[in-house]
C-alpha positions in Angstrom: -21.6 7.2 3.2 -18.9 8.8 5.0 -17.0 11.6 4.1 -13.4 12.7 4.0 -11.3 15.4 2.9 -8.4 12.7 1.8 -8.8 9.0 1.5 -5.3 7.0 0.7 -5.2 3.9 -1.0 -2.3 1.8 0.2 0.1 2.1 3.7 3.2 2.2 2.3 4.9 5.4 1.4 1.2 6.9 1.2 1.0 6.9 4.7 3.7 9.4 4.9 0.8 11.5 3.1 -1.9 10.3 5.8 0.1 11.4 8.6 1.4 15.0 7.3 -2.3 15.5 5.3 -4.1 14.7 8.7 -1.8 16.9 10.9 -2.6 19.8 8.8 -6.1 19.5 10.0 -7.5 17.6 6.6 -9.7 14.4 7.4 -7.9 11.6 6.4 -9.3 7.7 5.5 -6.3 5.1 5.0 -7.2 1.5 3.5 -5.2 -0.9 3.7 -6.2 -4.8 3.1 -2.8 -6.1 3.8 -0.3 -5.4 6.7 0.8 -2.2 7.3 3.8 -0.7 5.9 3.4 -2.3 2.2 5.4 -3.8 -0.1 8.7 -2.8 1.6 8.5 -3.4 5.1 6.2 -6.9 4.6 7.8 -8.6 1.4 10.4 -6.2 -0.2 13.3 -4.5 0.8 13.6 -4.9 4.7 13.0 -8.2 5.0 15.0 -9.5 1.9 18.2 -7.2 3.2 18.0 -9.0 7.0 18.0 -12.5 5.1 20.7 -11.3 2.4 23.1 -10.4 5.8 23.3 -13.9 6.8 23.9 -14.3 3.2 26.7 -12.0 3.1 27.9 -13.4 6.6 28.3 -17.1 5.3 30.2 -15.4 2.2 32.5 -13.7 4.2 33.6 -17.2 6.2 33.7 -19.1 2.4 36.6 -16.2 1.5 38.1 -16.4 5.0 41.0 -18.5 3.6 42.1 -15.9 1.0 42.9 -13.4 4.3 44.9 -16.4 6.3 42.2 -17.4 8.7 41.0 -21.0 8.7 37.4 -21.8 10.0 36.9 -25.1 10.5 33.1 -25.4 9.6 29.8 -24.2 10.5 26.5 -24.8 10.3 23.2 -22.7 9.0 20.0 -22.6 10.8 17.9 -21.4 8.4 14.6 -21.2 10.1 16.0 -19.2 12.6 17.4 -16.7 10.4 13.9 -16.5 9.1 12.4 -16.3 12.0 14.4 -13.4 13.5 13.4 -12.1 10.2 9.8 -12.6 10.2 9.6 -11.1 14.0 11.5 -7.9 13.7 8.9 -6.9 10.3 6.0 -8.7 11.5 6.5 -6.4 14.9 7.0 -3.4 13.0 4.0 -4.0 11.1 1.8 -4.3 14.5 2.9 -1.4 15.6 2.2 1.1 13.0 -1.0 -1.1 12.9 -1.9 -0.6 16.7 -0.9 3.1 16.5 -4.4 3.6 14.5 -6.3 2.0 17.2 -8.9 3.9 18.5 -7.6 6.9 16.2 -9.8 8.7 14.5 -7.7 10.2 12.6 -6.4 9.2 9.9 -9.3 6.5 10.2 -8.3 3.2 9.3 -9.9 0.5 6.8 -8.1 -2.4 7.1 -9.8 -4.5 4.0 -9.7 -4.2 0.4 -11.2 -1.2 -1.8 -12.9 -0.9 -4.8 -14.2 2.3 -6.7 -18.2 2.3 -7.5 -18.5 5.7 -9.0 -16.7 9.5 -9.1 -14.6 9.8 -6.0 -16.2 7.2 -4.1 -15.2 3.7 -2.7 -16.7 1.1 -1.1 -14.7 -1.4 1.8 -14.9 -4.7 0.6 -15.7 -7.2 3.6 -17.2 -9.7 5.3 -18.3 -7.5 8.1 -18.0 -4.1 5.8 -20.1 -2.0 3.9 -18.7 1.3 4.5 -18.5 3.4 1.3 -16.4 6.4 1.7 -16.0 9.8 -0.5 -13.4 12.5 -0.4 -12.5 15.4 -2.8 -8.9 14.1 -2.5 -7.8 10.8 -3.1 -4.2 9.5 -3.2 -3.5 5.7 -4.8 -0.6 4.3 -3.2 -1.2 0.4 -3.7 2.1 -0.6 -5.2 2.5 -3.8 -7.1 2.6 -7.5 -6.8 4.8 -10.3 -8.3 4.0 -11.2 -11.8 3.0 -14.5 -12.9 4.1 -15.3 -16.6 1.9 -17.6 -18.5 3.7 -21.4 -18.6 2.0 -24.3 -19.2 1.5 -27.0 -16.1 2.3 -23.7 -13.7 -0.8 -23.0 -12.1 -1.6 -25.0 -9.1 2.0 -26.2 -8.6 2.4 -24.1 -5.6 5.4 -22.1 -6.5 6.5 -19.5 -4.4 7.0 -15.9 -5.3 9.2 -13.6 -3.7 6.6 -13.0 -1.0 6.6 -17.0 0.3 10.2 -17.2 -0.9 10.9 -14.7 1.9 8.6 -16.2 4.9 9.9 -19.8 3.7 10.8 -22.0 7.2 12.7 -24.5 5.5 15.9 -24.1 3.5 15.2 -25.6 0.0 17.9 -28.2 -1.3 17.7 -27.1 -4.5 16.2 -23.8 -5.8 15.3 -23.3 -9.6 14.3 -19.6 -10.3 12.2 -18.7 -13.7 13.6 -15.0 -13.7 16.7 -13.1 -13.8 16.5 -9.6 -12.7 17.3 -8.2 -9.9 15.0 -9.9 -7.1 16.0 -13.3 -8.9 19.4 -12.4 -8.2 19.1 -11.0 -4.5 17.4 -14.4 -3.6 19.6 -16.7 -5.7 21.9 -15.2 -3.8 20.6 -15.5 -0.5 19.6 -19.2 -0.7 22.8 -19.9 -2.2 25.3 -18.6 -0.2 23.5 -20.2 2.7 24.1 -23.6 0.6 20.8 -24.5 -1.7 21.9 -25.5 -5.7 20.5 -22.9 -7.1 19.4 -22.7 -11.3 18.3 -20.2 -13.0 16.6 -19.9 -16.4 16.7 -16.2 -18.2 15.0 -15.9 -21.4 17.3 -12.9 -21.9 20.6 -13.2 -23.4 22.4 -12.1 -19.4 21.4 -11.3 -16.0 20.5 -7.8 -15.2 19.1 -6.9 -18.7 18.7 -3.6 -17.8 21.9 -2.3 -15.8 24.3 -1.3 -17.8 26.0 -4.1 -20.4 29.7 -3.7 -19.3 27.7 -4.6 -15.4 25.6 -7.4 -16.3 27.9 -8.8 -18.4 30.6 -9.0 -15.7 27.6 -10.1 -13.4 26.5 -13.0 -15.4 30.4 -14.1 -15.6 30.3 -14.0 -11.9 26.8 -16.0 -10.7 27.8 -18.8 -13.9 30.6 -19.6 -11.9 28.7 -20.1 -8.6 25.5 -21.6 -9.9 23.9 -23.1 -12.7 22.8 -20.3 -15.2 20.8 -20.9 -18.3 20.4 -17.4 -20.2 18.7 -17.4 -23.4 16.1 -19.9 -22.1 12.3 -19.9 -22.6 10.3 -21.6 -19.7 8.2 -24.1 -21.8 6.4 -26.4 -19.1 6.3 -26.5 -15.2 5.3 -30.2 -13.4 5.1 -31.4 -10.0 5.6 -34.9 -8.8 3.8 -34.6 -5.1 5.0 -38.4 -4.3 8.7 -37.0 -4.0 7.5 -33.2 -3.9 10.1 -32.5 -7.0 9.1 -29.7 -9.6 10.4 -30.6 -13.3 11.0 -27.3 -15.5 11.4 -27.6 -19.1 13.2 -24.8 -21.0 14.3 -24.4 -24.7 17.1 -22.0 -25.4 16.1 -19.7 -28.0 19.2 -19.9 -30.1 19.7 -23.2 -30.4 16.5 -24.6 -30.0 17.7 -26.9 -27.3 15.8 -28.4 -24.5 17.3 -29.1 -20.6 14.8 -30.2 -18.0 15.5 -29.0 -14.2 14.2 -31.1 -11.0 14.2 -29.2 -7.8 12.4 -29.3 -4.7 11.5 -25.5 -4.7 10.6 -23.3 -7.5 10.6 -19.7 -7.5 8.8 -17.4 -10.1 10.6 -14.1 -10.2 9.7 -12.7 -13.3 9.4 -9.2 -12.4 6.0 -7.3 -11.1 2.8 -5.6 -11.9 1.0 -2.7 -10.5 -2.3 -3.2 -8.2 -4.5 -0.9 -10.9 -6.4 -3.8 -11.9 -8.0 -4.3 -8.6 -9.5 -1.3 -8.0 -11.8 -0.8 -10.5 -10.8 2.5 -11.4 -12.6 3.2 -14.5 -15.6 3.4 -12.3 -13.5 6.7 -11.4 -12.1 8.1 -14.5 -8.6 7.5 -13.7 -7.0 6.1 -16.9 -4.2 3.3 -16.9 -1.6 2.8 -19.7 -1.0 -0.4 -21.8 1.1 -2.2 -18.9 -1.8 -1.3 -16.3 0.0 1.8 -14.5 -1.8 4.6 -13.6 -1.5 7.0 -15.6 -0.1 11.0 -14.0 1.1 13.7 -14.8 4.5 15.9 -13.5 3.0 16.5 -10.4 1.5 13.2 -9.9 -2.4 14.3 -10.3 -4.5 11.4 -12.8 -6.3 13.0 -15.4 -9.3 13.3 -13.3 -8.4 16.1 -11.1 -7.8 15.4 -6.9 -7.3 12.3 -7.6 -3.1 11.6 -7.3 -1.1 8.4 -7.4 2.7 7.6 -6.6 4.7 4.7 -6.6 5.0 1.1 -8.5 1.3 1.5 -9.4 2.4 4.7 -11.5 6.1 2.4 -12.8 8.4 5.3 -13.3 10.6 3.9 -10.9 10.2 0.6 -8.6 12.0 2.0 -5.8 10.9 2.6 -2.1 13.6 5.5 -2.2 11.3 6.7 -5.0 8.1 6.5 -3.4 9.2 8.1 -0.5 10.5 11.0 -2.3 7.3 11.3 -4.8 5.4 11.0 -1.3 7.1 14.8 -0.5 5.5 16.2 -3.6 2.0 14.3 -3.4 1.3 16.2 -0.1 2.3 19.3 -1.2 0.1 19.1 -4.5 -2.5 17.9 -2.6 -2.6 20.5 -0.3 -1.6 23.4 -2.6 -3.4 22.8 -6.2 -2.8 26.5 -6.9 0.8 26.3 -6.3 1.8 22.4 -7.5 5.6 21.7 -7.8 6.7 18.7 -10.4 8.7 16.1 -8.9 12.6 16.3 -9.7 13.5 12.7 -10.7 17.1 14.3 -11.3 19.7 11.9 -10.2 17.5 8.7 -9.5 19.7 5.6 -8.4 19.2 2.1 -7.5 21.1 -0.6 -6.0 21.1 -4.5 -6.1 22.4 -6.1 -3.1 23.2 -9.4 -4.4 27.1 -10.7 -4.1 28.7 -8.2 -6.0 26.7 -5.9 -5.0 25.3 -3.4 -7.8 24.9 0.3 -7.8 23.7 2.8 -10.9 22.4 6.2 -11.6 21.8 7.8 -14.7 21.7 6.3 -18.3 23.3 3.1 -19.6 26.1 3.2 -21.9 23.5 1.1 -24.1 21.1 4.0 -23.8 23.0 7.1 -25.0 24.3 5.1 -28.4 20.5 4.4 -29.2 19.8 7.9 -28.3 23.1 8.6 -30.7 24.6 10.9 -27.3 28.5 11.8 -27.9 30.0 10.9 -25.0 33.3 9.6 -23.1 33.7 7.0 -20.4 35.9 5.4 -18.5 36.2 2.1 -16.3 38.5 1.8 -12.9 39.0 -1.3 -11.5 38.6 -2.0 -7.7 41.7 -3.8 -7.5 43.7 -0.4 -8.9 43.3 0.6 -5.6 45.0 0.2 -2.1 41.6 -1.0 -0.5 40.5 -3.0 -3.4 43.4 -5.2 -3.1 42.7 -5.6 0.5 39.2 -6.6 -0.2 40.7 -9.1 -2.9 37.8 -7.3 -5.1 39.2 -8.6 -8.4 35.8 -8.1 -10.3 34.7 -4.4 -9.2 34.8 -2.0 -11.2 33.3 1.9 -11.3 32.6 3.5 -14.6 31.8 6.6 -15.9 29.5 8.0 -18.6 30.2 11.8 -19.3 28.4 14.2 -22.0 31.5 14.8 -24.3 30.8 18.6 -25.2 30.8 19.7 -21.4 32.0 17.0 -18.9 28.4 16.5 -17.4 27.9 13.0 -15.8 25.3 11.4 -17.8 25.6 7.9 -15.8 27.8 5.9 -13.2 26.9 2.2 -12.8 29.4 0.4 -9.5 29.6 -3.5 -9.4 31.7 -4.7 -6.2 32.0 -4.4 -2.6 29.8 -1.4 -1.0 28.7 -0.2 -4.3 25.3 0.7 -2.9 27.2 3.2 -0.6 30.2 4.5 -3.0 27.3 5.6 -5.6 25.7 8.3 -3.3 29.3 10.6 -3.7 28.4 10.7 -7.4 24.5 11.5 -6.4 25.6 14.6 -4.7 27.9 15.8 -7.6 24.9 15.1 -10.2 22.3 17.2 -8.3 24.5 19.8 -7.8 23.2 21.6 -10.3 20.5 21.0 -12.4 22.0 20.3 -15.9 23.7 16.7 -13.8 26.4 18.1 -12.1 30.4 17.7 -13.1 33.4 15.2 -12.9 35.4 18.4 -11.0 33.2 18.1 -8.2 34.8 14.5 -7.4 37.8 15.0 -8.6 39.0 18.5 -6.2 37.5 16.6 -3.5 40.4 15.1 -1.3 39.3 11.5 -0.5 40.9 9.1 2.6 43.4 7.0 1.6 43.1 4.1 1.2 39.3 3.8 1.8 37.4 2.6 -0.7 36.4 5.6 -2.5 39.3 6.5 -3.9 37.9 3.6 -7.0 35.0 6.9 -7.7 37.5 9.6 -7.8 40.1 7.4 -10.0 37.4 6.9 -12.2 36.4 10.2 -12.3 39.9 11.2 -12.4 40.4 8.6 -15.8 38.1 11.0 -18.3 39.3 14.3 -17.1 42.8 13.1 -18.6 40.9 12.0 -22.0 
């Protein structure tokens, strides 16, 4: 058995915590069964933003015309954009890998990990039979696409995000079973480049959970480009492997309709599910909740104490922006259980980088009337502005969601060009202080004309006249 001050479970944001924990002198065990770098770096955000620039690149010649400049074709090679993908992660991932060669610490594991009693793992190999045991442990693992239970699906070889983004060639046409947001980042990618894309949402729009006046506009938008069936149920999956055609048979819930679907490629995109289940962790005492996250408290410690967790395997937000920042706190409470500090979730955005692009922070306008919160809001339209007009951004919009007894921003949800980077001036004005900061804070500040911004202080502008 071989012991450690700190073993971390995961190389994703937890290695942050390996890193800092081992440079303060702690002895540090990292396990990692995949490649380094998790979810993010391998089959998440990085790689799905490189692909979702060519995207954006092949959109930007489609509305060339609008601006008075003709481009007289082009052509996509797909495997190429995958490929310069694929190398510039795949070479990231060697090299945090190759920096733990011959390190000894933080020691590496690089196979999968299960718990066999208090505190204690063993390596689970081939070749392996280490078991390891530290006062300290951190689970980082993250989460994994989840698979919903349709009839004829398994053994179809559908992808999931993870193939979907290592895929060499570009499908002809794409049906997605999903409609959140990494259904509509890769809808988007594969269609701009040219694939037919459907997609069947058992909801009633896109984006169930960004704010209604945003997913409504959004599921305006992607109807017109592709072929959008909301209110479906997924009944049966098939596969012909003469012609290599999947058939998908939906009923919409309303009507009680049927459509089949035929498409060469079929993507299951029906949101994820944390990587508790793998670990055995009752062996440990670490408790999960009903949807299989770990369960922590305010300072990210399990109910058995030393043992932390952060991340998508805890679901309080799926972000890699959260992680990282949870990451922060884990180190300190690790290394100072006398003096723990609870993580401040104050303020915690998230973007979508389809085409429009989506931004938000804060509650829904959905959420404060079933909380019954008196409040005020106000929507600004891209194209009110002198840069919005240039942009021929005729669906953005900015809106605002303000406590009505004292002017605190309770939300802000952006659809439209750059909305990932106009949300962050509203960021800083809600952690300003700690009760979510004011309007006044955007509205004194003097912003470029006629840069895009001026769409966040206009709104902001629209409820201090209310």
């Amino acid at each position: 058995m071989q012991k450690f001050d700190l073993i971390v479970i995961g190389s994703g944001s937890g290695l942050d915590v390996a890193n800092a924990a081992s440079q303060h002198g702690l002895r540090v065990a990292i396990v990692e069964k995949d490649r380094m770098g998790g979810t993010c770096l391998n089959n998440g955000c990085i790689p799905s933003k490189l692909l979702i620039q060519s995207a954006d690149v092949a959109e930007t010649i489609k509305r060339a015309e609008l601006f008075g400049v003709n481009v007289h074709g082009y052509t996509i090679e797909f495997e190429k954009i995958v490929r310069r993908v694929n190398t510039i992660t795949d070479s990231d991932s060697d090299q945090i890998r190759n920096a733990f060669k011959d390190v000894d610490n933080p020691k590496l594991f690089s196979n999968e990990c299960k718990f066999i009693g208090p505190k204690t793992v063993t390596i689970v190999g081939e070749d392996s039979h280490d078991i390891l045991t530290a006062e300290k442990i951190l689970i980082a693992a993250g989460a994994r696409p989840r698979i919903p239970n349709i009839k004829g699906l398994e053994g179809t070889d559908y992808l999931t995000s993870n193939e979907a983004l290592r895929l060499k060639k570009q499908p002809y046409t794409l049906t997605i079973i999903g409609g959140g947001y990494i259904a509509c980042e890769l809808a988007h990618f594969f269609g701009a480049l040219g694939t037919k894309i459907n997609i069947i949402q058992h909801n009633s729009v896109l984006l169930p959970n960004e704010d209604e006046a945003v997913s409504q506009k959004f599921t305006e938008i992607f109807s017109k480009k592709y072929n959008v069936y909301v209110g479906y149920e997924t009944e049966y999956v098939s596969k012909e492997n003469d012609n290599n055609t999947f058939s998908v048979i939906a009923k919409e819930d309303r009507s009680g309709k049927s459509l089949e679907i035929v498409s060469d490629q079929l993507l299951i995109a029906a949101g994820r599910i944390p990587n508790s289940d793998t670990l055995d962790l009752e062996k440990t005492g670490v408790s999960v909740g009903e949807k299989g996250y770990i369960k922590t408290d305010r300072f990210l410690e399990t109910d058995v104490n030393g043992i932390f967790a952060l991340g998508d395997i805890i679901g309080r937000y799926l972000f890699k922006h959260t992680a990282n920042h949870e990451a922060k706190y884990a180190y300190h409470n690790i290394l100072h259980p006398d003096q723990k500090i609870p993580v401040n979730y104050a303020a915690m955005p998230h973007a979508i980088f389809s085409s429009p692009q989506i931004a938000s922070v804060g509650f829904t306008e959905q959420e404060l009337k079933k909380r019954c919160v008196k409040y005020q809001k106000s929507v600004y339209s891209y194209m009110n502005t002198a840069m919005g007009l240039a942009l021929e951004d005729r669906d953005g919009f900015v809106k605002f969601l303000t406590d009505k007894m004292n002017g605190k921003i309770l939300g802000c949800h952006i659809i439209g060009s750059e909305a990932s980077i106009l949300i962050h001036e509203v960021l800083v004005a809600m952690r300003a202080d700690e009760n979510g900061g004011s309007l006044d804070n955007i509205i004194r500040t003097v912003h470029i004309h006629p840069a895009l911004s001026e769409v966040v202080s206009r709104a902001a502008a629209e409820i201090a006249r209310m």
